[in-house]
C-alpha positions as CSV (number, residue, x, y, z in Angstrom):
1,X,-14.2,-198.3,-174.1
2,X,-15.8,-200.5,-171.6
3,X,-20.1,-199.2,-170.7
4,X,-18.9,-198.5,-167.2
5,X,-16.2,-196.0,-168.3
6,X,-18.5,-194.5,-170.5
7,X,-21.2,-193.5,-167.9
8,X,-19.1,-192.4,-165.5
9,X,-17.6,-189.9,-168.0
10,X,-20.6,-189.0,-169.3
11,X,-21.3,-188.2,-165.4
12,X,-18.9,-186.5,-164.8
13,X,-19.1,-184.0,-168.0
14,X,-22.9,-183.1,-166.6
15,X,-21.6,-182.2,-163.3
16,X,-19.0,-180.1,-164.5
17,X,-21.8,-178.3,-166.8
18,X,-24.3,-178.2,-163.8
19,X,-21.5,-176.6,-161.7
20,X,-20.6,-173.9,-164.7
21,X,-24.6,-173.2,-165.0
22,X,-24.7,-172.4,-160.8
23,X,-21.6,-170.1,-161.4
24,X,-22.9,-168.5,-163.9
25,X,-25.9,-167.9,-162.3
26,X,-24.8,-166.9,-159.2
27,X,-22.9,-164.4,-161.4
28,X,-26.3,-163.2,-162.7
29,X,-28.2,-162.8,-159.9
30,X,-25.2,-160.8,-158.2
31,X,-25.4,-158.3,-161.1
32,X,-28.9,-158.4,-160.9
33,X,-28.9,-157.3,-156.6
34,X,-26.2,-155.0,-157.8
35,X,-28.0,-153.1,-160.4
36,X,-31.4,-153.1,-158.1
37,X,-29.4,-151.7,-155.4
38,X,-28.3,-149.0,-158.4
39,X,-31.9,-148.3,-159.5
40,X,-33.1,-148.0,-155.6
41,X,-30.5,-145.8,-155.2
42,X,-30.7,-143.3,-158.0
43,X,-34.7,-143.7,-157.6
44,X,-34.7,-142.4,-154.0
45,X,-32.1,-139.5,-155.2
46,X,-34.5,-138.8,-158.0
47,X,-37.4,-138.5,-155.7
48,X,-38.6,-134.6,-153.9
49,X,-37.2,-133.1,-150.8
50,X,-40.2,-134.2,-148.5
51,X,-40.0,-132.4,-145.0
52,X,-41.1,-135.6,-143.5
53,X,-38.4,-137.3,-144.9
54,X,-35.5,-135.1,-143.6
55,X,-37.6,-134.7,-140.3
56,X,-35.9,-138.8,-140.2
57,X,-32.4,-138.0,-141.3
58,X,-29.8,-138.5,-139.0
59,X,-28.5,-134.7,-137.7
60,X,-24.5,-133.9,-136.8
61,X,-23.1,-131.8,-134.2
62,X,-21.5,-128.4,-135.3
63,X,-19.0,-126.4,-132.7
64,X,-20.4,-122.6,-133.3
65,X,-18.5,-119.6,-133.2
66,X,-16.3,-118.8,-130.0
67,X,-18.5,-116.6,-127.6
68,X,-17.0,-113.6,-125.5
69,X,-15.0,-114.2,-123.2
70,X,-14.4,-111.1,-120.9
71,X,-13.5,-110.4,-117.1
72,X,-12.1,-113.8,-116.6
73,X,-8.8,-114.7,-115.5
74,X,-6.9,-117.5,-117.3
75,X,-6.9,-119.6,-114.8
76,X,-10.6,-119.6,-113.5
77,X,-11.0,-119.5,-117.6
78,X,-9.3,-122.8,-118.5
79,X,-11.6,-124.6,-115.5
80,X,-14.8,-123.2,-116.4
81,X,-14.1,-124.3,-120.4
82,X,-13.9,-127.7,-118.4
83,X,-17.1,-127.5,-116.8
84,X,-18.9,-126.9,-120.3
85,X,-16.8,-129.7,-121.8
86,X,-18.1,-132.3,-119.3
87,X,-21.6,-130.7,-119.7
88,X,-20.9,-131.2,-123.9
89,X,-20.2,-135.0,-122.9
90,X,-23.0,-135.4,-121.1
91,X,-25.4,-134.2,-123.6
92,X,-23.5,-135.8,-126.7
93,X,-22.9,-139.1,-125.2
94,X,-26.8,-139.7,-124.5
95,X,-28.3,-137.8,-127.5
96,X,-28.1,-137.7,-131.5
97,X,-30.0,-135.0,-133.0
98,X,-31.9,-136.2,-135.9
99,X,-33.5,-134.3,-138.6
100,X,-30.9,-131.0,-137.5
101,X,-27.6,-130.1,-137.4
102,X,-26.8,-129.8,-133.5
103,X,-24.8,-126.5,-133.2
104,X,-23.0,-125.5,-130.0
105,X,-21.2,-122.9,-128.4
106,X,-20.1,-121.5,-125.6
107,X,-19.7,-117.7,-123.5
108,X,-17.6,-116.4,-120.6
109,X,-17.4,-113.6,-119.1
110,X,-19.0,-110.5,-116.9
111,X,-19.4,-107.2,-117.0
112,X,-19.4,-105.7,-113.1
113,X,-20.3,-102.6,-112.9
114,X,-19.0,-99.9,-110.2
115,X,-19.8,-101.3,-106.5
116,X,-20.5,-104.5,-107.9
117,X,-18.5,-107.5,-106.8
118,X,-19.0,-111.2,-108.0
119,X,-18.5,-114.2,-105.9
120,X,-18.8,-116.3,-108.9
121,X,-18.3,-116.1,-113.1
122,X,-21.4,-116.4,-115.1
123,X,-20.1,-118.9,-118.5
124,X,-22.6,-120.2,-120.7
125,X,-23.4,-123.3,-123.2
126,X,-26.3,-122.9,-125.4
127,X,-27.4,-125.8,-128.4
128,X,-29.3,-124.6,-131.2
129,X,-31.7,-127.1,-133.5
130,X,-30.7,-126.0,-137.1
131,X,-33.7,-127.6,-139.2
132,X,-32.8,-129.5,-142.6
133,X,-35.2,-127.9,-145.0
134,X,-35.5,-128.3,-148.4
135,X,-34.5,-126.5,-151.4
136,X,-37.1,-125.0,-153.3
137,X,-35.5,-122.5,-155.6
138,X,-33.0,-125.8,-156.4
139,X,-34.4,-127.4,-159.8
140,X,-32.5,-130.5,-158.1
141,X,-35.9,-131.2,-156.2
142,X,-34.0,-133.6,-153.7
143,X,-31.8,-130.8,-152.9
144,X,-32.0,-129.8,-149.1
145,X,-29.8,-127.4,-147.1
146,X,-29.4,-126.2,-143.3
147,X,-31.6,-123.5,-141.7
148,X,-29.5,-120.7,-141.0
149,X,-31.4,-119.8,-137.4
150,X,-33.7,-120.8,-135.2
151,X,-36.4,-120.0,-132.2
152,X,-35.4,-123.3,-130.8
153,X,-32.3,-123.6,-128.1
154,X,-31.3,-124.6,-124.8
155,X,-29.0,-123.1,-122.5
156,X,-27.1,-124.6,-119.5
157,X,-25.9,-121.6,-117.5
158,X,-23.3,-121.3,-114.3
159,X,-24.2,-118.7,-112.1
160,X,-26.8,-116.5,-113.5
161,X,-30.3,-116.3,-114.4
162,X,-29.5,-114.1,-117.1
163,X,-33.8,-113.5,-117.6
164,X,-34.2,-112.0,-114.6
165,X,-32.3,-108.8,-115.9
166,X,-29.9,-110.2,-114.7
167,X,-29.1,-112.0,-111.2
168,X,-25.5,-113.1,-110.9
169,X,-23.4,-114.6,-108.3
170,X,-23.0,-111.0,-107.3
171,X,-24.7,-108.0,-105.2
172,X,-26.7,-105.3,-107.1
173,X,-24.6,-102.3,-107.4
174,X,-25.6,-99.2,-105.1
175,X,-26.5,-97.0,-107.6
176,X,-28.5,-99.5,-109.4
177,X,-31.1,-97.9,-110.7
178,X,-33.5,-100.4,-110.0
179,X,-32.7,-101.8,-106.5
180,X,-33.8,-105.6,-107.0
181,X,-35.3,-107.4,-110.2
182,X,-38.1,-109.0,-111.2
183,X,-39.9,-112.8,-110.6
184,X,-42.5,-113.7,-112.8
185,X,-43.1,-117.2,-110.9
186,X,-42.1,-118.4,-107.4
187,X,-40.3,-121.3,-108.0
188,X,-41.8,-124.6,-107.2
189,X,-39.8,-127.4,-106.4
190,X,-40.0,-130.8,-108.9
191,X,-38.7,-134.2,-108.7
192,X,-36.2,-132.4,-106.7
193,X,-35.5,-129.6,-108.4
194,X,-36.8,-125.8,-108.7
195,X,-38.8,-125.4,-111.5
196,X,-39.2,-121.8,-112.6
197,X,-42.1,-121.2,-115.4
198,X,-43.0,-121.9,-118.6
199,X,-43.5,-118.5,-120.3
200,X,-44.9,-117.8,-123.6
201,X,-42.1,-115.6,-124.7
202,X,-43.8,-115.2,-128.5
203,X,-47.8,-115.7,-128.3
204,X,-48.2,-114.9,-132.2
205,X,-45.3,-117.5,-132.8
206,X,-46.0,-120.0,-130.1
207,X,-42.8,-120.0,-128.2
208,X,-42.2,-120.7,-125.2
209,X,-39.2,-121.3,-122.2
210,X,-38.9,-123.8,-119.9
211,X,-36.9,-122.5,-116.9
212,X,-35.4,-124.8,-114.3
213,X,-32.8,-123.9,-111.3
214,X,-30.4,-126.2,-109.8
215,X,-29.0,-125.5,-106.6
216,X,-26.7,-126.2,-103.1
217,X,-30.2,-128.9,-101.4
218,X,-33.2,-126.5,-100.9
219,X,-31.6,-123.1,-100.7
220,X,-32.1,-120.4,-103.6
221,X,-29.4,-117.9,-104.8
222,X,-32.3,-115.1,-104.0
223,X,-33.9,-114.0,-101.7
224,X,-37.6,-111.9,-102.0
225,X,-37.9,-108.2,-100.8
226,X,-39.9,-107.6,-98.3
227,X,-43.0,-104.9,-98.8
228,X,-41.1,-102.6,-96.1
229,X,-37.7,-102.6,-98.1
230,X,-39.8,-102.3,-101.6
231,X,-41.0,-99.2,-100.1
232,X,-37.9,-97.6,-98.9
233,X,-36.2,-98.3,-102.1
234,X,-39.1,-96.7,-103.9
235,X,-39.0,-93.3,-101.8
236,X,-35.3,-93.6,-102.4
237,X,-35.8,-93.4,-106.0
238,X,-38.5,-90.7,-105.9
239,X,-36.6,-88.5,-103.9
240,X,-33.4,-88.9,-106.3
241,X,-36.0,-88.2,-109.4
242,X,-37.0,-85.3,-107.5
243,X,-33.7,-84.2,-107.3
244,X,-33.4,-85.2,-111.2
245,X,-36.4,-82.7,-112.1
246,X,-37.4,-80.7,-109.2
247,X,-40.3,-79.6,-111.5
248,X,-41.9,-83.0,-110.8
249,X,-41.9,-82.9,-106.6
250,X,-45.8,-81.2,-107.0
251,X,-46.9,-84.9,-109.1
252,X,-44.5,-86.9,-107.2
253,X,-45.6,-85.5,-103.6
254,X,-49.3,-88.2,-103.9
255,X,-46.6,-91.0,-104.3
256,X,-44.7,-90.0,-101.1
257,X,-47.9,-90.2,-99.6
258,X,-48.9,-93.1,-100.3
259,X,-45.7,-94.6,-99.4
260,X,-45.7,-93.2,-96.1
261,X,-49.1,-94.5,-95.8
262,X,-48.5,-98.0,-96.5
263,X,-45.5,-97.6,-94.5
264,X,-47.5,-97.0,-90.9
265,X,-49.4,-100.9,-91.4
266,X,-49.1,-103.6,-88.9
267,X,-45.2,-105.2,-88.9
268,X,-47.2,-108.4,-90.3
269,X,-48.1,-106.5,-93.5
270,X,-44.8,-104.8,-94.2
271,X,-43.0,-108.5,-93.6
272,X,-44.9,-109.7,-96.7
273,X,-42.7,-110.8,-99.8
274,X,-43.5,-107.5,-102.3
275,X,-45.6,-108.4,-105.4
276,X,-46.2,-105.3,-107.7
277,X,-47.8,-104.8,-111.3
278,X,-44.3,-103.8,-114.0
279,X,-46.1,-100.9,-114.4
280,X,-46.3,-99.5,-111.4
281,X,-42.5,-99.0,-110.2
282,X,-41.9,-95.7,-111.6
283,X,-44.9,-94.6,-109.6
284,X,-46.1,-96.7,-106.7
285,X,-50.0,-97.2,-106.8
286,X,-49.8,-100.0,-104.1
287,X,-49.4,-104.0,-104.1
288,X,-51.4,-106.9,-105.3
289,X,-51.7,-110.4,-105.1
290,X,-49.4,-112.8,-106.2
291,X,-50.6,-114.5,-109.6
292,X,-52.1,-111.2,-110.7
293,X,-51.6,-111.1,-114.1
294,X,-49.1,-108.3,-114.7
295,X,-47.6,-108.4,-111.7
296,X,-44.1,-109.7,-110.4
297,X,-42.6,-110.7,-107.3
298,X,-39.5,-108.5,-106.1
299,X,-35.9,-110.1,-105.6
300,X,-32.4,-109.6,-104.7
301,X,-29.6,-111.8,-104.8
302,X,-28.7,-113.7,-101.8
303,X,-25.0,-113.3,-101.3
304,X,-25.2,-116.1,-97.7
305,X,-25.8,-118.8,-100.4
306,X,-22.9,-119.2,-102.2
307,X,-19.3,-120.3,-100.9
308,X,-17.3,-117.8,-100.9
309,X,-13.5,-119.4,-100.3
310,X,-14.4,-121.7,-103.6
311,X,-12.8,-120.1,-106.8
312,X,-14.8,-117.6,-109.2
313,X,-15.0,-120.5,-112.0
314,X,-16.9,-123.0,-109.8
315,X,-20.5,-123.3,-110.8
316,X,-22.8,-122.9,-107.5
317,X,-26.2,-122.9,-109.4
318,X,-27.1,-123.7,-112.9
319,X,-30.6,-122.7,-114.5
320,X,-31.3,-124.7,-117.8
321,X,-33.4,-123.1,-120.0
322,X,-35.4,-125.1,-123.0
323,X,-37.0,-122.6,-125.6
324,X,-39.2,-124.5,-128.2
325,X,-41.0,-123.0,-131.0
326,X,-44.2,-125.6,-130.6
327,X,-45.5,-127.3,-133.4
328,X,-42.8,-128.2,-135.4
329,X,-42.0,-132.3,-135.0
330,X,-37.9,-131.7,-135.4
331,X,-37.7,-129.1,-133.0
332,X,-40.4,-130.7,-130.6
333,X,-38.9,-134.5,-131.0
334,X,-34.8,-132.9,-130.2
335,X,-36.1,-131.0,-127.1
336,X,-38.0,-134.3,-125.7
337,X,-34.6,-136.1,-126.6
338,X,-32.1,-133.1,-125.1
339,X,-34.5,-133.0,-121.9
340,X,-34.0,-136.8,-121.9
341,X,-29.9,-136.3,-122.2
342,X,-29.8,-133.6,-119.5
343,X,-29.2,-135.2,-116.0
344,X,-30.0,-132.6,-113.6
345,X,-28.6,-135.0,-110.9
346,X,-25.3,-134.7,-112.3
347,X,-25.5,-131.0,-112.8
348,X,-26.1,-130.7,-109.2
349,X,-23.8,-133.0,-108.3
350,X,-20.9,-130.1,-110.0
351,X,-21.8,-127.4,-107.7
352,X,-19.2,-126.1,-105.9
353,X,-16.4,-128.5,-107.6
């Protein structure tokens, strides 16, 4: 065989070994990523349940148990369940809980009493941040499960301020035994929006709601008793617990008095928007001013602000209401996030749809 021959089969057999070696290592160092990717896994499975760790995991939705549903025609029913979809979407679309597991659910329904007539249904959708937390009576140390409740929510509500024991798209019955509720806070008006208080509902636990109301422009669905009507519903009740235990008309008879004293002051007094202590209803001792601690500002629903020709399921005021157990980072970081999903703008822009 000639020299030239020789080389260039000589040449030819190294290539063919060179390109058997590169296979053959690309081979190994495959199995190699493969098995690291093995031993990263089963290393981070082996490792503890860290709080901080689930605090990053990615959180689901859950649809919760059906709420009541009660006084609502099928009709009206099957438009407000539309409502709290597109309110679902709205949310869902522009947040991801993380850390949680996001369940949902939803309410409908009133309860009227005798006399009482609504203009509008009260239907609710609430969220509640279900912690991951893990599983210390596991031996599996990396074990974690779901919390089964939580201080932490929010709720979107049509037509009701369902704190204020309650006001509804409705007038107080007659024989209410009250005759108006109770405001902690005026509200004061926010990037556009009525912003109602932030009240420490739990001071040992450190919770506290966020309450905001959504409206038709300016206008409120209430509207504040005046000291003159405060009065007149309080002699109404004295007389009628008089009446009730006639043995008590000797105790009661300083508390007409004073009623009928307060009554005779200038018309510029009596006009005054009523601000009492919660104590003192039962027995009128007289009226304070507004911020006193204690105290709360009288109300009554204002029937001239909603529309009445528009059908019973059409929200015409949402309050949203954020109730965060402070101090924990899941709950506090999916509030921040929700509050950043929640376009008041488009809730507004539902009313009386």
């Amino acid at each position: 065989m000639a020299p030239a021959s020789v080389e260039k089969e000589c040449c030819q057999g190294l290539i063919t070994d060179v390109n058997r070696f590169v296979n053959q290592l690309i081979i190994i160092m495959n199995y190699l990523a493969l098995l690291f990717v093995l031993f990263l896994k089963l290393s981070l499975m082996a490792q503890d349940c860290t709080q901080e760790t689930l605090a990053q995991k990615p959180g689901t939705w859950k649809v919760g148990l059906k709420g009541s549903i009660s006084g609502v025609t099928a009709a009206d029913l099957t438009k407000e369940k539309a409502v709290l979809a597109g309110i679902h979407q709205m949310v869902s679309s522009n947040y991801s809980p993380t850390g949680c597991q996001l369940l949902y659910a939803t309410a409908f329904g009133k309860y009227p009493m005798e006399g009482q007539t609504y203009i509008a249904d009260p239907y609710y959708y609430t969220m509640y941040i279900l912690r991951y937390l893990c599983d210390q009576n596991s031996e599996d140390k990396s074990k974690y499960y779901v919390d089964i409740s939580t201080t932490t929510t929010v709720n979107i509500v049509a037509n009701a301020m369902y704190w204020l024991n309650s006001l509804y798209a409705a007038n107080i019955p007659p024989d209410d035994f009250r005759g108006y509720l109770k405001l902690e806070n005026r509200p004061v008006k926010k990037n556009g929006f009525y912003f109602l208080s932030n009240e420490n509902v739990d001071p040992k636990q450190e919770i506290v709601e966020y309450r905001w109301l959504i409206t038709y422009n300016d206008t409120l669905p209430f509207k504040y008793v005046s000291r003159k009507e405060y009065l007149l519903i309080q002699r109404k009740r004295l007389e009628q617990s008089v009446i009730d235990s006639p043995g008590s008309k000797t105790y009661a008879q300083k508390y007409f008095d004073r009623i009928d004293e307060y009554l005779t002051k200038p018309e510029s007094e009596l006009s005054q928007d009523a601000v009492c202590m919660w104590n003192d209803e039962e027995w009128f001792e007289g009226f304070v001013e507004e911020g006193t601690r204690g105290s709360f500002i009288a109300v009554q629903p204002n029937l001239s602000y909603f529309k009445k020709k528009l059908p019973k399921s059409s929200p015409q005021f949402f309050t949203v209401i954020y109730k965060l157990s402070q101090g924990d980072p899941v709950f506090e970081a999916n509030i921040a996030a929700i509050k950043e999903a929640v376009d008041f703008a488009k809730l507004r822009g539902m009313l009386g749809k």
